[in-house]
TITIMAR-781619 format. One record per residue (C-alpha): x negated, y negated, z negated. Coordinates in steps of 0.5 Angstrom, whole numbers, plus 2048, in hexadecimal, padded with zeros to 3 digits. Last residue first. Layout:
XYZ...
This chain:
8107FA7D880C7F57D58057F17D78017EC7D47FC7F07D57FB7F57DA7F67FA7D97F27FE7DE7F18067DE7EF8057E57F58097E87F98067E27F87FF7E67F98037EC8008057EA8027FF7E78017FB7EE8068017F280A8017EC80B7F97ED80D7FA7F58107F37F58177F57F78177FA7F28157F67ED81A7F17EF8207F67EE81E7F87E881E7F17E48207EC7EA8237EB7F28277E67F48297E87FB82A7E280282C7E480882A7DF80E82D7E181582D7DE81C8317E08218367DA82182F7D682082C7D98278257D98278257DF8248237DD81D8247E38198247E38118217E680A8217E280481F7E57FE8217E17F881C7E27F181D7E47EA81A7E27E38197E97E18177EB7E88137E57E980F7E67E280D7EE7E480B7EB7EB8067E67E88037EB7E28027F17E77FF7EC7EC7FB7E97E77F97F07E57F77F27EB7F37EC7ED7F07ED7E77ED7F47E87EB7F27F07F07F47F67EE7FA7FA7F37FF7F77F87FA7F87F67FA8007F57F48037F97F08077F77E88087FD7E28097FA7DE8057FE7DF7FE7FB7E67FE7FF7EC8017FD7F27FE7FD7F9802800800800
């Protein structure tokens, strides 16, 4: 699984460095308490065939979305601890 950094770059989870991964895990653990908007659409050109749709997402759901067990798994792999963190 990748990462996508605030610049756009990819980089696998298992490459990214001890506290990237936990800022990570910490940032995306407070997004899904707090909770976000996705927003998904289609610009086709045409307005009367465009489409906007709008979800909230928080808790499970969010974490979900955001892949979060996939950023706790590699930093169990690693043996890291993540404070400030609560499950």
């Amino acid at each position: 699984m990748t990462h996508v950094t605030k610049d756009g770059k990819e980089i696998p989870i298992s490459e990214m460095s001890d506290s990237h991964l936990r800022n990570t895990i910490l940032f995306y653990e407070r997004k899904a308490k707090e909770g976000f908007e996705v927003v998904r659409g289609e610009c086709t050109g045409d307005l009367l065939e465009s489409w906007v749709y709008r979800e909230e997402m928080i808790g499970q759901e969010a974490r979900k979305h955001l892949n979060l067990d996939e950023y706790l798994a590699e930093a169990t792999r690693r043996g890291l601890q993540v404070y400030g963190w609560t499950q």
